[in-house]
C-alpha positions in Angstrom: -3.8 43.1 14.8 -0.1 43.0 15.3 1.6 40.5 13.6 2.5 38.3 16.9 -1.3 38.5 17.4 -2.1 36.9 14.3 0.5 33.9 14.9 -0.3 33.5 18.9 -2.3 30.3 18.3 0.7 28.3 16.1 3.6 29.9 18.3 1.7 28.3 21.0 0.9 24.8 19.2 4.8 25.1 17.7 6.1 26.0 20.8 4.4 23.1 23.0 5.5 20.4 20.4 9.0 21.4 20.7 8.5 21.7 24.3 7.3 18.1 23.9 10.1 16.6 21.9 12.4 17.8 24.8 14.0 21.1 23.3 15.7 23.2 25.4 15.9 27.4 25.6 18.1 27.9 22.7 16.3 25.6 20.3 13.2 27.2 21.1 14.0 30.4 20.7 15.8 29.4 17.1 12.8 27.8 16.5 10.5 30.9 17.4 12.7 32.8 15.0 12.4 30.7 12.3 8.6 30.3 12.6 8.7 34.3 12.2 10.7 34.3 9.7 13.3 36.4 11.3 15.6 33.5 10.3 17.3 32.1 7.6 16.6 28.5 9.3 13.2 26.9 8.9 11.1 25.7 12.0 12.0 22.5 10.8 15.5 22.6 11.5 14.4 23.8 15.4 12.9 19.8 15.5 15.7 18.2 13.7 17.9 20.1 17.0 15.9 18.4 19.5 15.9 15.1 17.8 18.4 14.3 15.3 17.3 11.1 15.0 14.4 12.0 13.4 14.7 10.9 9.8 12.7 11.2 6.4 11.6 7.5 4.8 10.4 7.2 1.4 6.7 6.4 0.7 5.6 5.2 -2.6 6.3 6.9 -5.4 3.9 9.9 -7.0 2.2 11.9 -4.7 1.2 10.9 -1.1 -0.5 13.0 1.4 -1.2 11.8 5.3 -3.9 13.1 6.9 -3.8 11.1 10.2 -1.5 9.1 12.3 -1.8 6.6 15.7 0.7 5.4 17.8 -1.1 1.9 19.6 2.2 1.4 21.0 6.1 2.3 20.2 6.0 -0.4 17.7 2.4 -0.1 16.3 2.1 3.2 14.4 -0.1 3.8 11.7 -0.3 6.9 9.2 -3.3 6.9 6.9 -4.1 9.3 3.9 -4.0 8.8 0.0 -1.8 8.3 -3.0 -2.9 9.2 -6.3 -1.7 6.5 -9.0 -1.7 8.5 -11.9 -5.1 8.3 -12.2 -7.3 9.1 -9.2 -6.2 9.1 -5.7 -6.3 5.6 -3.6 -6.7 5.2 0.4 -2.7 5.1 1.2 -2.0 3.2 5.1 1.6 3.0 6.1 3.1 1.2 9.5 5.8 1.6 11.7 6.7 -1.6 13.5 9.0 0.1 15.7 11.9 0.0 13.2 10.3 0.4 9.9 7.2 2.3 7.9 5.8 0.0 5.6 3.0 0.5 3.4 0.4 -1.9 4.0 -2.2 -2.5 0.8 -5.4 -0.9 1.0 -8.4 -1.9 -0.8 -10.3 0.9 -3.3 -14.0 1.2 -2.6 -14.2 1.5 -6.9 -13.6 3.8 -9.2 -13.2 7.7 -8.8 -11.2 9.0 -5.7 -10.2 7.4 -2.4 -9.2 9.0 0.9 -8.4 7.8 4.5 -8.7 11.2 6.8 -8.7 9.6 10.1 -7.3 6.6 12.1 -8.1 5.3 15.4 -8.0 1.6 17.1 -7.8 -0.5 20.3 -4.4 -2.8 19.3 -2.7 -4.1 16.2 -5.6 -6.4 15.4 -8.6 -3.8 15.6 -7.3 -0.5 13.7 -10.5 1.6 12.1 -9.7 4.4 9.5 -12.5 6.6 8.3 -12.4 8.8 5.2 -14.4 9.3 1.5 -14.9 8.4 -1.8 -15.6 10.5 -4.8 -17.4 9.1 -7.7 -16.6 9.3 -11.2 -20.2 11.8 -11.3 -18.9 13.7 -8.3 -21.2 11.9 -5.6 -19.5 11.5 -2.3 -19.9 8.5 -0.3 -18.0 7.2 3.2 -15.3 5.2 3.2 -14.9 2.9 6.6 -12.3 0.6 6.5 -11.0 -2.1 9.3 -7.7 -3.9 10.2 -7.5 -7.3 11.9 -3.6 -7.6 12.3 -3.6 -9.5 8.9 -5.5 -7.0 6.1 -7.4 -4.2 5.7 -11.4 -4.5 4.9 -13.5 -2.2 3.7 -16.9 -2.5 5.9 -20.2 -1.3 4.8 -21.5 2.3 5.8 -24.2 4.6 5.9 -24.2 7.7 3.5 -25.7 10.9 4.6 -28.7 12.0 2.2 
């Protein structure tokens, strides 16, 4: 397969987001470029052209990963994934109240690692993330947790057998 053929399904998904963000001609066709790597640029810098607003914002120190984001509403965004505290890795849940990410405290189900892989809700006082935890002896369990507007919970779920 030609080498456009192996890319056809993220040139189309990079294409459409750029599309999406309001790019015009030019910056897509810098960004296709770039994605091919007939570019010096990165496909990164084809977003930052549609949006210079865009901007990075710290998270906490060590290393973070996101897995999932909602946007409720322009001010009631939510990004949800893990943060590893030199130890193991803890459920990590940041919001964006239309200004500002902030990272919102998340409990641990325990011991071992924590991750939050997806995020969903109704407003800013019903959020639900879902992800796992992974026991000190390797056993995996589900992680549910819940947001009323005030704090996260975690609520009780089943485990597959």
């Amino acid at each position: 397969m030609s080498r456009l053929g192996n890319l056809a399904a993220p040139v189309s998904t990079f294409v459409k987001t750029l599309k999406r963000l309001g790019c015009n001609a030019a910056t897509l066709t810098f960004g296709f470029s770039a994605l091919l790597g007939l570019s010096t640029s990165s496909a990164t810098d084809a977003a930052t052209e549609c949006r210079p607003a865009w901007s990075e914002t710290p998270t906490p120190s060590g290393a973070n990963s996101f897995y999932a984001v909602v946007a409720l509403a322009s001010d009631n965004v939510w990004a949800v994934g893990s943060h590893y505290d030199g130890i193991n890795d803890r459920p990590l849940a940041e919001h964006l109240d239309g200004d500002q990410w902030v990272t919102v405290n998340v409990p641990a189900p325990g011991a071992g690692g924590a991750y939050l892989r997806g995020v969903g809700g109704a407003s800013g006082t019903d959020v639900w993330a879902a992800g796992y935890q992974t026991t000190h002896s390797g056993i995996e369990k589900t992680l549910v947790e819940h947001y009323d507007g005030t704090a996260w919970t975690i609520v009780p779920s089943p485990n597959p057998a």
